[in-house]
N, C-alpha and C positions, 0 to 999 in steps of 0.2 A: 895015905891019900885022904884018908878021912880024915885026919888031924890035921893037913893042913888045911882043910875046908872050913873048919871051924875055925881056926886061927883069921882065917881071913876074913870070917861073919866078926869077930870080935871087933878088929881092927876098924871096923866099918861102922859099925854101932860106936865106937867109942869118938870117931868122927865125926858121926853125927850129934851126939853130945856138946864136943866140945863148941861145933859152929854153931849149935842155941844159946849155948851160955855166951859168946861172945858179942852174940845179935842183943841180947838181954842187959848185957852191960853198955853196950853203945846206946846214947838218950836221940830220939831221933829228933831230926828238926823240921817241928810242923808251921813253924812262921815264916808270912809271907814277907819275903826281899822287898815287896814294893812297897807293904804298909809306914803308914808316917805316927810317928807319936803325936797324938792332941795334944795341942800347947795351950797351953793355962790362961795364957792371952790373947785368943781367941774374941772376936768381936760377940758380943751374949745372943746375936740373931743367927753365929754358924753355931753356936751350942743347944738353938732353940729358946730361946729366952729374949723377950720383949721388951726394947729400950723404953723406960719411960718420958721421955722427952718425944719419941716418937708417938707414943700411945699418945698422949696428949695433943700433940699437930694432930692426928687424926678426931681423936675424940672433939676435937675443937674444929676442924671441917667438918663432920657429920652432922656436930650441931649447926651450925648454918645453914649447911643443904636441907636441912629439917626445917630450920623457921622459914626460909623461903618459898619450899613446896607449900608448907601449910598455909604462909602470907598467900600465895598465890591458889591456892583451893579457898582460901575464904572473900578475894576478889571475886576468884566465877561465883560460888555460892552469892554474890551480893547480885553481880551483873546477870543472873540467871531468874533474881528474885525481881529485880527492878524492872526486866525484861517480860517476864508473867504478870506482872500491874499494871505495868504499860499494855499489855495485849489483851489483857480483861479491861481497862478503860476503855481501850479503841472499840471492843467487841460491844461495851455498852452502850458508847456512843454511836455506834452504827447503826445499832437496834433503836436507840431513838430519835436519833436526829437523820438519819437516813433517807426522812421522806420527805426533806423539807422542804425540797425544790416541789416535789408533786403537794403537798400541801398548800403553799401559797398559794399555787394556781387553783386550787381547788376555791382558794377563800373567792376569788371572785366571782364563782360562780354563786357559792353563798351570799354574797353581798349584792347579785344582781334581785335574786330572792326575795330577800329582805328589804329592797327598795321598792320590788313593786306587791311586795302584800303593804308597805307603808302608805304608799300613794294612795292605796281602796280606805275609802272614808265608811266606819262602820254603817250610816245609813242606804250607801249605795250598796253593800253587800248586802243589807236586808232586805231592800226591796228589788236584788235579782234574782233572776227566774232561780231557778233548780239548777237545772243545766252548767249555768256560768257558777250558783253557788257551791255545788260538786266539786266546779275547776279548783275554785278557792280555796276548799278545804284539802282537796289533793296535792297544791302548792305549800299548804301552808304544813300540812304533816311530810311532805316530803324536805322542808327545812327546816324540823326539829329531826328527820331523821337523819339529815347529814348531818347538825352537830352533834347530834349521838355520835354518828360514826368517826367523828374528828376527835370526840373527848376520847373514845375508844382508843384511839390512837396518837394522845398524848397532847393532841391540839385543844388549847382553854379558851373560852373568849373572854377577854375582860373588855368595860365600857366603863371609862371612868362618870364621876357624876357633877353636877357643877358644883363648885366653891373647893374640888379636891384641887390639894392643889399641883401644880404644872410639874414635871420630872418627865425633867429630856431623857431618862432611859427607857420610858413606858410610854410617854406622849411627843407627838408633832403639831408643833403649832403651824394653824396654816393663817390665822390671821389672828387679830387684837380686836378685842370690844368694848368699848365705852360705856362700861356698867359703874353707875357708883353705887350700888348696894350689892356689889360682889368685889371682896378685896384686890389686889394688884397680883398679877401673879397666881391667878388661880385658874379654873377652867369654869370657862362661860357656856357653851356647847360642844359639842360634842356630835363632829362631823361624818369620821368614820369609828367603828369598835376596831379594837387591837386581838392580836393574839399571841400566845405563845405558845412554844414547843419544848416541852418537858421544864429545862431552867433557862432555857434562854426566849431572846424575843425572836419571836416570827415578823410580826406587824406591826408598829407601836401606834397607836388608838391617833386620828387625827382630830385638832379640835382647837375650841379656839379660846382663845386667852385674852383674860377680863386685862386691862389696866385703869389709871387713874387718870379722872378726867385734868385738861388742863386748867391746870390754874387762873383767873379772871386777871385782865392787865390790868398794872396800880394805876387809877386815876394822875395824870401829871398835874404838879402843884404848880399853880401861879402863880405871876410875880408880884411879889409883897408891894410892890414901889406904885404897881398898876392899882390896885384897890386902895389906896390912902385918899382920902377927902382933899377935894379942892380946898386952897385959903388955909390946911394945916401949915403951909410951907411957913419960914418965920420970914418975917421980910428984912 
């Protein structure tokens, strides 16, 4: 009994032997059925690899979308520049030409002023009272303080002088004078003063303009035939 138990442990052992060694000589197969061989001709973009005919269409669109973005950043930089000069000119011109409409009207009030401190003939102002000579001096500091206050604020008075001469962009002629020791074309008096506002003109000075007198008419010549002597005739 005991010897055929061992008989049968052998028999079982040598079994299992034999089914390793046969596992051992079989090569197993770990490749998959679905895999494909890479083909050598393969376009070089499925192998990872960069046409260069492509590279260049690109490199050569990028360059354009590049000079275009930047053409167009240096337009706005231009229209952004032109646009800030233009808006500091208007700002400068607002601050001084702003008040031009309230200036003019103002000059009339100055020009009413200045007509009637001109009418007071300095002996009538010396010999009035206090009182009236008070007024006088009251009017007359109160219109050197309103052109203070006009040069303050950009307004100049010019008055031209006579023999300057006439320029339609600073004078208005209102009438002609027959001066012959003032040239043609120049200014004789000077009716109202001008003014300006900053570089342009507010007022242009009204006044009046010298010309040439006219000419004396030629005497008419006689007839030669009327003045010959009786009895020259021949007979």
């Amino acid at each position: 009994m005991r010897g055929e138990s061992q008989s049968n442990l052998q028999n079982g052992t040598s079994l299992m032997t034999d089914t390793r060694r046969a596992s051992a000589d079989v090569e197993p197969d770990t490749q998959d059925p679905t895999a494909t061989t890479p083909d050598p001709a393969a376009a070089p973009a499925e192998r990872g690899e960069a046409d260069p005919a492509v590279a260049a269409l690109a490199a050569d669109a990028l360059a354009r979308e590049a000079a275009e973005l930047r053409d167009r950043l240096l337009r706005t930089l231009a229209e952004m520049e032109n646009l800030r000069r233009r808006t500091d000119r208007e700002v400068t011109d607002s601050r001084t030409y702003g008040i031009s409409s309230f200036a003019r009207d103002i000059l009339a009030i100055a020009d009413n002023m200045a007509r009637a401190l001109q009418t007071l003939r300095a002996e009538l102002k010396e010999r009035a009272d206090p009182g009236i000579q008070a007024l006088l001096d009251g009017v007359e500091l109160t219109e050197r303080e309103l052109s203070k206050v006009l040069e303050k604020h950009g307004v100049r008075k010019f008055e031209p002088q006579p023999r300057d001469r006439f320029d339609p962009n600073l004078h208005q002629a209102m009438y002609e004078v027959q001066d012959p020791a003032l040239p043609a074309g120049t200014v004789a008096q000077v009716v109202q003063a001008g003014y300006m506002i900053g570089d342009r003109m507010l007022r242009p000075a009204l006044v009046a303009v010298a010309k040439n007198a006219p000419k004396p008419a030629a005497e008419p010549v006689g007839d030669a035939g009327a003045d010959a002597e009786p009895g020259s005739e021949q007979s």
